[in-house]
C-alpha positions in Angstrom: 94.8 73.5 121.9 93.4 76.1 125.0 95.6 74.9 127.8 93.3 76.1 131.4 94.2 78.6 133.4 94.8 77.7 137.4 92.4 79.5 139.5 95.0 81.0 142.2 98.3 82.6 141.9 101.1 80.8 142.9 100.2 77.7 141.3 102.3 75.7 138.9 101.7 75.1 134.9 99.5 73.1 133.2 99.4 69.5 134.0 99.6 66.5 131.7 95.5 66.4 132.4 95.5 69.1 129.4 96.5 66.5 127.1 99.7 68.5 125.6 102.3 67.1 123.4 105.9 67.7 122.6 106.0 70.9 120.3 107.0 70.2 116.7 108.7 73.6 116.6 111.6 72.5 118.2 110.8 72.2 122.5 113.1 69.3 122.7 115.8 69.4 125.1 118.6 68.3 122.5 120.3 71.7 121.4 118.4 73.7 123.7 121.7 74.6 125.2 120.2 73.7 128.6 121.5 71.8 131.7 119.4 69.3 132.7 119.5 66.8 135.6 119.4 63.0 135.1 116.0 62.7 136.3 114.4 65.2 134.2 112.2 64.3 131.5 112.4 65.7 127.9 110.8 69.2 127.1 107.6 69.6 126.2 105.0 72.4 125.2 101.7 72.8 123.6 100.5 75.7 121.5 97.8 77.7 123.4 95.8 78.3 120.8 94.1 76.3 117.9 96.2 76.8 114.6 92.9 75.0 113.2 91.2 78.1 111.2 90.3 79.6 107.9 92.5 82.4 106.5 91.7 85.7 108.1 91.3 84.0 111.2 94.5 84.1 113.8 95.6 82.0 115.9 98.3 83.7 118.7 102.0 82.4 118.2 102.3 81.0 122.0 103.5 78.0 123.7 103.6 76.9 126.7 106.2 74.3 128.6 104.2 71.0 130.1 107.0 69.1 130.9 108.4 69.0 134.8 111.5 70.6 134.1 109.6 74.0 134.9 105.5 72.7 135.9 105.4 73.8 139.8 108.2 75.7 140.0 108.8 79.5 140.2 111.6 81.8 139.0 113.7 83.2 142.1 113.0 87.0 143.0 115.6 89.2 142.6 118.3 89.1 145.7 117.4 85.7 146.6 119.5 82.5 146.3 118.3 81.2 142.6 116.6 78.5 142.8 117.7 75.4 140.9 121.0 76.3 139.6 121.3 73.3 137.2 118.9 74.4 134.8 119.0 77.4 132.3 118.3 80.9 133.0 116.8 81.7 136.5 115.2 78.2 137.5 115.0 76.3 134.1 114.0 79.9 131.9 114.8 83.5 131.5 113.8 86.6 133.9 113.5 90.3 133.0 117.5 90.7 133.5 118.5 87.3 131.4 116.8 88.8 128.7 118.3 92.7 129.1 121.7 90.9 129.5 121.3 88.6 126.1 120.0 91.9 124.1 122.3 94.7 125.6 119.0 96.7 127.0 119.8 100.0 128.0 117.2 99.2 130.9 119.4 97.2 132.5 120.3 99.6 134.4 117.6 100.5 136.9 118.0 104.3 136.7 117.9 104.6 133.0 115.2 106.4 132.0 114.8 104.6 128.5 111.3 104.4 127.2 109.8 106.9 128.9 107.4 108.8 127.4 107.1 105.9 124.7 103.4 103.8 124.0 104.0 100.4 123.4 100.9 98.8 122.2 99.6 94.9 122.3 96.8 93.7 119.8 95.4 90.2 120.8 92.1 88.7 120.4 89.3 88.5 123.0 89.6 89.2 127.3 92.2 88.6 129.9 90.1 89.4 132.6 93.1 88.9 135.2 95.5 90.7 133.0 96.1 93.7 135.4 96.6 92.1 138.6 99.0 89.5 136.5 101.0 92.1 135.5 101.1 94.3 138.8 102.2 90.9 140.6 104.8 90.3 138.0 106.4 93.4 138.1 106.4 93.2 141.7 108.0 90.1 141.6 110.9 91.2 139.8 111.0 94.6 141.2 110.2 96.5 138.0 108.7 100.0 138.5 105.2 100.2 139.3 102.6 100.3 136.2 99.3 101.3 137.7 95.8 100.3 135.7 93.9 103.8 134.1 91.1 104.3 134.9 90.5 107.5 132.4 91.3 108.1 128.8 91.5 110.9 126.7 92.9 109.9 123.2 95.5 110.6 122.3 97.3 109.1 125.0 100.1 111.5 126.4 103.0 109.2 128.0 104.1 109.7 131.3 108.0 109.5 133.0 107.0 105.7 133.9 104.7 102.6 133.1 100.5 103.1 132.8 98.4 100.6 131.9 95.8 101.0 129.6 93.4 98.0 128.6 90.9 98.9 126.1 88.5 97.3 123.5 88.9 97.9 119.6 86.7 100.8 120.1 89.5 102.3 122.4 86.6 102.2 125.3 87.8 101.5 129.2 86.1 99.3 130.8 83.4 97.2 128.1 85.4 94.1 126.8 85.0 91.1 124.8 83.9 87.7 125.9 87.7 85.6 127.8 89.6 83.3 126.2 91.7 81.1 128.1 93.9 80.5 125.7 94.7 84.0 124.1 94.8 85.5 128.1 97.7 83.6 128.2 98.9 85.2 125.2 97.7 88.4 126.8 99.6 87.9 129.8 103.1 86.8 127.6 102.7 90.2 125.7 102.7 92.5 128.4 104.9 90.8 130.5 107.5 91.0 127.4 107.0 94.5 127.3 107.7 94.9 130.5 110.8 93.1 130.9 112.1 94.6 128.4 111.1 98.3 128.7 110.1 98.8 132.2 109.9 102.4 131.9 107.2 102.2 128.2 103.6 102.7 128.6 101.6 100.0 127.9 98.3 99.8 125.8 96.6 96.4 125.7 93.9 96.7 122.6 91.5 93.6 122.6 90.0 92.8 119.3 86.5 91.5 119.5 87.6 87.9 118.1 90.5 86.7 116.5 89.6 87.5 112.7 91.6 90.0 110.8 89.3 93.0 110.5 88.3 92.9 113.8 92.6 92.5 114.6 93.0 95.1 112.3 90.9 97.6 113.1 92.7 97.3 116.6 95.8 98.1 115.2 94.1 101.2 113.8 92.5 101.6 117.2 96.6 101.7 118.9 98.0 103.9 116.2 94.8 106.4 117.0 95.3 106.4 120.7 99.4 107.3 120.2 101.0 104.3 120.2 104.3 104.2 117.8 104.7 100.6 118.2 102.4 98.1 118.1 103.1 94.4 118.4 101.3 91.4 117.2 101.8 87.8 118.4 99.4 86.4 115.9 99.1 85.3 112.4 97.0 83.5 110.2 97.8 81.5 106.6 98.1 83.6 103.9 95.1 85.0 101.8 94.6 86.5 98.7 92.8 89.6 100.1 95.6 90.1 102.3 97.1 92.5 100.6 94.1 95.0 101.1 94.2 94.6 104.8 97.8 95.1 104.7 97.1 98.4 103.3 94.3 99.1 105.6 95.2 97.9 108.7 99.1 97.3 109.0 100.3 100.2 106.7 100.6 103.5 109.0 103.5 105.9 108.3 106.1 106.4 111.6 104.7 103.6 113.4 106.8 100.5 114.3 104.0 97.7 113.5 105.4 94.4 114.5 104.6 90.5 113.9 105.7 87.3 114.5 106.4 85.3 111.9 105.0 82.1 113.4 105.7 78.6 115.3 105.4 75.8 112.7 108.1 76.0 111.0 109.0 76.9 107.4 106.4 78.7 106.0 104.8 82.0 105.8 102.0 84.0 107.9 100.3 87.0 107.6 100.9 90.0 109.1 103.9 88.9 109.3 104.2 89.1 105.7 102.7 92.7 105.0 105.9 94.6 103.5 104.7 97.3 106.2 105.7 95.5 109.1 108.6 94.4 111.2 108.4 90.4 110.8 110.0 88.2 113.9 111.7 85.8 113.9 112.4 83.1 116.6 115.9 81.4 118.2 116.9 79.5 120.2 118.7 81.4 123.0 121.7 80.7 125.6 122.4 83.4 127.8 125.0 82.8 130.2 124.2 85.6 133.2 122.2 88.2 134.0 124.4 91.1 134.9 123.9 93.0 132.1 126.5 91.7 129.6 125.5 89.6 127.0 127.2 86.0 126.8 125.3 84.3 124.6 125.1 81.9 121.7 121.6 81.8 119.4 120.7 79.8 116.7 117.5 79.7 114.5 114.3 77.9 116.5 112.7 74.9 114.0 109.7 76.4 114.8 109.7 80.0 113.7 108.3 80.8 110.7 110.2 82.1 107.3 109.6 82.1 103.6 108.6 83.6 100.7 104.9 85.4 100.4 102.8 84.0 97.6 101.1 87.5 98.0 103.1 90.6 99.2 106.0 92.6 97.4 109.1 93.0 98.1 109.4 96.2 99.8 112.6 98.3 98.6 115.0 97.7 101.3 114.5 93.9 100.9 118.1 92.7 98.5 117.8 89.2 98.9 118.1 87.2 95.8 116.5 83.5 96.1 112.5 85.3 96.8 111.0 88.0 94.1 108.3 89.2 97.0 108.5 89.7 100.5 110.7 87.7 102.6 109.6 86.5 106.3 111.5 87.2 108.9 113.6 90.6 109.5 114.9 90.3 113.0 114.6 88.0 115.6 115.2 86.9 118.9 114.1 84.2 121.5 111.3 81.7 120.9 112.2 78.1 121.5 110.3 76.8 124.5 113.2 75.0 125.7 114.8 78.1 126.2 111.9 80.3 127.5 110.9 83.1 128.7 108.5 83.3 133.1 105.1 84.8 132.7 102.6 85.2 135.1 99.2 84.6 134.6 97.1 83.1 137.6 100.8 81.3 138.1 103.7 81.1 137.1 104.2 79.5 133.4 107.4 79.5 130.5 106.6 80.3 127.2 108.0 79.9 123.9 107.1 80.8 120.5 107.5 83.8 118.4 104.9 85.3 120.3 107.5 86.4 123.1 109.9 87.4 120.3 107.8 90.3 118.5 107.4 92.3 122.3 110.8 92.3 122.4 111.6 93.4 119.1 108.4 96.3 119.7 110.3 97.2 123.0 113.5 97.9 121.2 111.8 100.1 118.7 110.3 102.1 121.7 113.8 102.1 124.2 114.9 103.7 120.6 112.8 106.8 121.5 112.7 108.2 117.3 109.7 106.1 115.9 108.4 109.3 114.4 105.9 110.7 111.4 106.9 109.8 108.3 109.8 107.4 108.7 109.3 103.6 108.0 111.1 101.9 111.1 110.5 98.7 109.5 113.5 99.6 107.1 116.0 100.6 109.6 117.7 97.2 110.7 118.6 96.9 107.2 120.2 100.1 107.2 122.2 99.2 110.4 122.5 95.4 110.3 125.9 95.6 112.1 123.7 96.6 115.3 122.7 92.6 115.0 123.8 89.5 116.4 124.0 87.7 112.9 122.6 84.2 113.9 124.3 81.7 111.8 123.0 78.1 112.5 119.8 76.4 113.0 116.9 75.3 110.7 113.2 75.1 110.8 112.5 72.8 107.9 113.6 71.8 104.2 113.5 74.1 101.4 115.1 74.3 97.7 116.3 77.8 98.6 119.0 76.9 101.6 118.8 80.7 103.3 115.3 80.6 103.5 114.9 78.2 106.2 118.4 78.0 107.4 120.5 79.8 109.6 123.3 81.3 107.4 126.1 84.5 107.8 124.1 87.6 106.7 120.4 87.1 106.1 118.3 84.1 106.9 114.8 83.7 106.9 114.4 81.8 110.7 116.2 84.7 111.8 116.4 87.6 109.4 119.3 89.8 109.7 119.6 88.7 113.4 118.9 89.5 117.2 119.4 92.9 119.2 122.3 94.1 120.1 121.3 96.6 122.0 118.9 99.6 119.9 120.8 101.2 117.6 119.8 98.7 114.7 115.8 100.0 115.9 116.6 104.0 116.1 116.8 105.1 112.4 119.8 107.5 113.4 122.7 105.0 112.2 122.2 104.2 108.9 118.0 104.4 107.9 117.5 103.0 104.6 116.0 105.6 101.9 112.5 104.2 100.8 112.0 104.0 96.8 109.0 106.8 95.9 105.3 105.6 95.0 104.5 106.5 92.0 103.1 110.5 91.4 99.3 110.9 91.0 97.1 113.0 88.8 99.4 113.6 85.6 97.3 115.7 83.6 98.4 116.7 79.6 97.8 120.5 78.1 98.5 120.3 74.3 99.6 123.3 72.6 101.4 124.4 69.7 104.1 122.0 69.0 104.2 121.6 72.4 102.5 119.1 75.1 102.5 120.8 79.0 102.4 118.0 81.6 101.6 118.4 85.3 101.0 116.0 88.6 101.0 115.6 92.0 104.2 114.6 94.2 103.5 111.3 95.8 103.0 111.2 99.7 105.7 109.5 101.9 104.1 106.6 103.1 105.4 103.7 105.7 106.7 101.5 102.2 107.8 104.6 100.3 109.8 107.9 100.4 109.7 111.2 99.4 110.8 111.6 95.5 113.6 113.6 94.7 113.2 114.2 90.8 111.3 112.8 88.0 111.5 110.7 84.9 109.3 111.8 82.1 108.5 108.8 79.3 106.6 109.5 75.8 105.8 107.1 73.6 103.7 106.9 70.0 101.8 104.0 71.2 100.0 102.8 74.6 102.5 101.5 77.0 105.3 102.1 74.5 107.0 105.3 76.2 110.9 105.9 76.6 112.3 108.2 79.0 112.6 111.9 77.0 113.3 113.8 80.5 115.5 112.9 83.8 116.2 114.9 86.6 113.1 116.9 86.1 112.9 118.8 90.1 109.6 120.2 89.5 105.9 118.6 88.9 105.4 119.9 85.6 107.4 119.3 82.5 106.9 121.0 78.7 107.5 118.4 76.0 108.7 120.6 73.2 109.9 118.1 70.7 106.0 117.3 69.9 104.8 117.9 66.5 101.5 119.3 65.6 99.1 116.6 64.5 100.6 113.4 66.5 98.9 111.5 68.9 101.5 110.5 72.3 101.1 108.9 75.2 102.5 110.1 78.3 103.6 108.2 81.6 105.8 109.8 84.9 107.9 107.9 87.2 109.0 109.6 90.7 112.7 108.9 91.6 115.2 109.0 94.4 118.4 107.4 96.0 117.1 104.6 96.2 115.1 103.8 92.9 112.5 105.0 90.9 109.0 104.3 91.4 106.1 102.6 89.0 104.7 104.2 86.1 102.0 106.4 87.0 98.8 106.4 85.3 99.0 107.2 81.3 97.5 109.7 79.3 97.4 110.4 75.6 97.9 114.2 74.2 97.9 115.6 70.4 99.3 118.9 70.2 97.7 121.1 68.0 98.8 124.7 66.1 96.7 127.6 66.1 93.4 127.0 64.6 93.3 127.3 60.9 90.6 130.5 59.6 87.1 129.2 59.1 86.0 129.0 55.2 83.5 129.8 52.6 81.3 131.7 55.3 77.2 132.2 53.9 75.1 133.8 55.7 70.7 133.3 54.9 67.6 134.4 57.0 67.1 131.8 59.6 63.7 131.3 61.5 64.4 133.0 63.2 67.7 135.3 63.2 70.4 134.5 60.6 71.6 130.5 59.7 75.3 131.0 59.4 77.6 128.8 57.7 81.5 127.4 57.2 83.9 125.4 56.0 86.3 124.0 59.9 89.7 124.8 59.2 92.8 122.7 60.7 93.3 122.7 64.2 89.6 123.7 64.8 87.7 122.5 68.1 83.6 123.9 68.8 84.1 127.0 70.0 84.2 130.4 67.4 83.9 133.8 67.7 80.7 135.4 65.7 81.5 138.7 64.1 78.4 141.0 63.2 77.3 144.6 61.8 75.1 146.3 60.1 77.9 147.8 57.9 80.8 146.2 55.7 83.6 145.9 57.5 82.2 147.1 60.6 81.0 144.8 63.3 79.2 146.5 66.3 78.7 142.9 68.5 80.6 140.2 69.2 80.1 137.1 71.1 81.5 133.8 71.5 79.8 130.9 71.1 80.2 127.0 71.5 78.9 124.7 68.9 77.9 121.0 68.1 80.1 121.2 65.0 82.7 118.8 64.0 86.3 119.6 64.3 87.9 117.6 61.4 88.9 120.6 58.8 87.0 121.0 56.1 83.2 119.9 57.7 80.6 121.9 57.7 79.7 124.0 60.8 76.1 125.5 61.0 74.9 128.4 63.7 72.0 130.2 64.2 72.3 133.6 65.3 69.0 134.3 67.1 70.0 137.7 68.8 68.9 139.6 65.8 66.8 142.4 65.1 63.7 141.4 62.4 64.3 142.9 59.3 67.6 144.5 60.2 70.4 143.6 58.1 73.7 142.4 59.1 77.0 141.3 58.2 79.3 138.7 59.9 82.6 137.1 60.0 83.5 134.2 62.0 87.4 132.7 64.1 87.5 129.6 65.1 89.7 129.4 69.1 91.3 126.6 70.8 93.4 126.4 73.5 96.5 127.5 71.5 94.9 130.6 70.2 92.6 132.4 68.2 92.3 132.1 64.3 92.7 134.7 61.5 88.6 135.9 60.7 87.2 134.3 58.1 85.3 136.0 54.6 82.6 138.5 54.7 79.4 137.1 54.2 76.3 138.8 54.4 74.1 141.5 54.4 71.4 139.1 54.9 68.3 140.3 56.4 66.9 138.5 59.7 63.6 137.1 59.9 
């Protein structure tokens, strides 16, 4: 459902002309932890866009309060007398300090110079065309530091002391957008807004995607991480897909970026890329904050409408330990989303919004007022490292499921809520306890047989934003495929000698990378025989050819195509040699046939022959000869 935008600003929310109904994700006023008067009717809210499409199409995780607990009314500016002091928050939902005061924010404090220097992007579908004079007005409103509109770019972006604004299309242009959506410009206008409640001081970067399927979404989020941005945040998800997993890797995978997603706003159940093992998934809660001085009083429980689960596609990435899910668990952190307890926005007016939508910008601020999102660390790791940083939210549900934690609030991890809300940012800055990142598997293991010996070498695997760096290796042999059994631990180099190989056998080879936190996958097998050093070629003749000489032997063990040809005109005494490479067999005791063509006609010669591998070079063999050449 697209819920209109008013023409002017100033005016109210959507009226019941839009045809909204009560949210199923848990906008009621019962356990909201709201005031309301007697005369106020229940809360309502309608998503803002259709939920209605295929997988790989997205659908933006916002909704918007219809009820007239908040339609025509405005939060109070800052300094004033707040209006309607019954009702929750500042007039019936939360303001820039309500939220800083629930999550500890070091921005609180209006001379904190948190965030600066940081890029905070926002990926959403299609154009708000009234985004930047929403945002200026909101800002204004609540006497946040200015954030002029660019109206330059050079990429990357270099972050200033304080807020710009840049609003770009995937192709990181100025200027050319896509066609408006009403629905997603409110999404548009929730985003940035978020960002800048909770990180006044961040620059922001608004990427549209050209419509709301993944690739186009995707390439987006390439389109941030190019322009400098080391978070990006996505309030949008679609059903999962079986493809997903490639544009995971392609789109949602980049190495010292904070990638972000909400995890969704019906309930139990599980959306992509929310569910990439690369990404920070968000939760939703239901939220009572008490005041906004700056303190946090506050009691959360899980929202029924954020989204959690297990992924019927993605792994579980390493610093996942939850037991009742074998792949990748939705959500990791959390923090407001219920409607009931929502969150002002401007956009043409003055609107509350729920859904996990306003969640993911907060959790994407935090990352950024942490200030050490940097290359080659996985921040999507860290709150598992530091999980006492969190507000562990303990109650709540957004649905049935046979494994309770899943869609339950519980002590510890949940998946409405993951392993809680902010309390302040250390639990987003990697410093107090980053969790080590099992290594991918090494690449490019390549065999060298030799004598009683098999020489193995590869290639270290890269850090990536799922794995570490390895440590040491584990070496595996085995006498049949996929049979092998660790022979080597410990091993601090990338090459290895296998020693206790006998000449003759056929093994089969296999590497694993390891560190602190686990060893990595197999990597790719390979099969070696070691050989000895070639066994002296055999019953050597020698005939006129046509022309030259036709030579021939008897392979001896350990042979492989290439020999040495011995020649001279006298016994014993060769005055040329060359080496050659031949079609002849290697099994010992074939016949191998040569024809020496660099002869002199009627010249007579003598020859002896060594066979060479790549242990070494064979004994020579007989005499044969003198043969005259034709």
């Amino acid at each position: 459902m697209v819920v209109p935008k008013p023409g002017t600003h100033g005016s109210g929310g959507p009226t019941s002309s839009t045809g909204t109904t009560s949210s199923s994700g848990g906008a009621s006023s019962s356990g909201s932890g709201t005031s309301s008067s007697s005369t106020d009717v229940p809360d309502s809210a309608a998503a803002v866009c259709s939920a209605s499409l295929p997988p790989g199409y997205a659908h933006c995780n916002a909704h918007v309060r219809t009820d007239s607990n908040v339609r025509g009314h405005a939060p109070a500016q800052p300094g004033t007398v707040r209006a309607r002091p019954d009702v929750l928050g500042n007039s019936g939902a939360y303001d820039p300090s309500y939220l800083q005061s629930a999550y500890n924010d070091p921005a609180y404090n209006p001379s904190s110079t948190a965030g600066a220097g940081q890029i905070v992007a926002i990926v959403d579908a299609y154009d708000d065309p009234t985004v930047g004079s929403d945002l200026a007005y909101f800002r204004t409103y609540f006497n946040l530091p200015p954030c002029p509109a660019a109206n330059s770019l050079t990429a990357p972006i270099s972050a200033g002391p304080g807020c710009t604004f840049y609003k770009v299309n995937q192709s990181g242009q100025l200027g050319s957008y896509p066609p408006a959506d009403s629905g997603w410009a409110q999404e548009i206008s929730l985003d940035v807004d978020m960002v800048s409640a909770m990180c006044p001081n961040c620059t922001i970067v608004l990427v549209e995607a050209n419509d709301n399927s993944m690739a186009n979404l995707g390439q987006s989020v390439n389109e941030a991480v190019t322009l400098g941005a080391r978070v990006v945040s996505n309030s949008y998800g679609s059903s999962e897909y079986t493809s997903e997993n490639a544009d995971s890797n392609a789109y949602f995978t980049h190495s010292g970026v904070a990638v972000v997603a909400s995890s969704g706003d019906n309930g139990y159940g599980v959306e992509f890329p929310a569910a990439s093992p690369s990404v920070t998934a968000v939760g939703g809660t239901t939220l009572t904050q008490n005041g906004n001085t700056g303190t946090r009083s506050a009691s959360e429980s899980a929202w029924s409408g954020a989204g959690s689960g297990c992924s019927a596609v993605e792994t579980k990435p390493a610093w996942q330990h939850d037991s009742g899910c074998a792949r990748r668990t939705v959500a990791d952190v959390s923090a407001v989303a219920n409607p009931s307890t929502g969150v002002w926005v401007y956009d043409q007016g003055w609107y509350v919004f729920g859904g996990t939508s306003v969640a993911s910008p907060i959790i994407g601020s935090m990352f950024a007022l942490g200030g050490t999102v940097t290359s080659g660390t996985a921040p999507q790791s860290w709150p598992y490292g530091n999980s006492g940083a969190l507000n562990d939210v303990t109650s709540g549900s957004n649905g049935s499921c046979s494994v309770s934690y899943l869609c339950h609030g519980v002590t510890g991890y949940d998946g409405p809520t993951g392993l809680g809300t902010p309390k302040g940012i250390s639990a987003f800055t990697g410093v107090a306890g980053p969790v080590t990142l099992a290594p991918a598997p090494p690449t490019g293991l390549t065999p060298a047989p030799g004598n009683n010996k098999v020489g193995l070498t590869w290639s270290a695997p890269a850090p990536s934003a799922t794995n570490g760096p390895a440590s040491s290796y584990v070496v595996l042999r085995g006498s049949a495929p996929g049979r092998e059994t660790t022979i080597a631990t410990g091993v601090t180099t990338t090459s290895y000698t296998d020693t206790r190989a006998s000449d003759g056998s056929t093994y089969y080879y296999a590497v694993e990378a390891a560190n602190s936190a686990g060893t990595s996958g197999f990597s790719t097998e390979v099969k070696a025989s070691p050989v000895g050093t070639p066994g002296s070629p055999s019953s050597l003749t020698a005939a006129a050819g046509s022309p030259g000489v036709a030579l021939s032997w008897k392979v001896g063990k350990y042979a492989t195509t290439t020999y040495i040809i011995y020649r001279g005109t006298k016994s014993g005494t060769y005055s040329s040699v060359s080496t050659v490479t031949t079609n002849c067999r290697t099994s010992a005791g074939s016949t191998c046939i040569f024809a020496d063509t660099t002869t002199t006609a009627g010249t007579g010669y003598y020859y002896r022959v060594a066979a060479v591998n790549s242990v070494g070079k064979s004994s020579q063999s007989n005499q044969a000869g003198p043969v005259k050449a034709n």
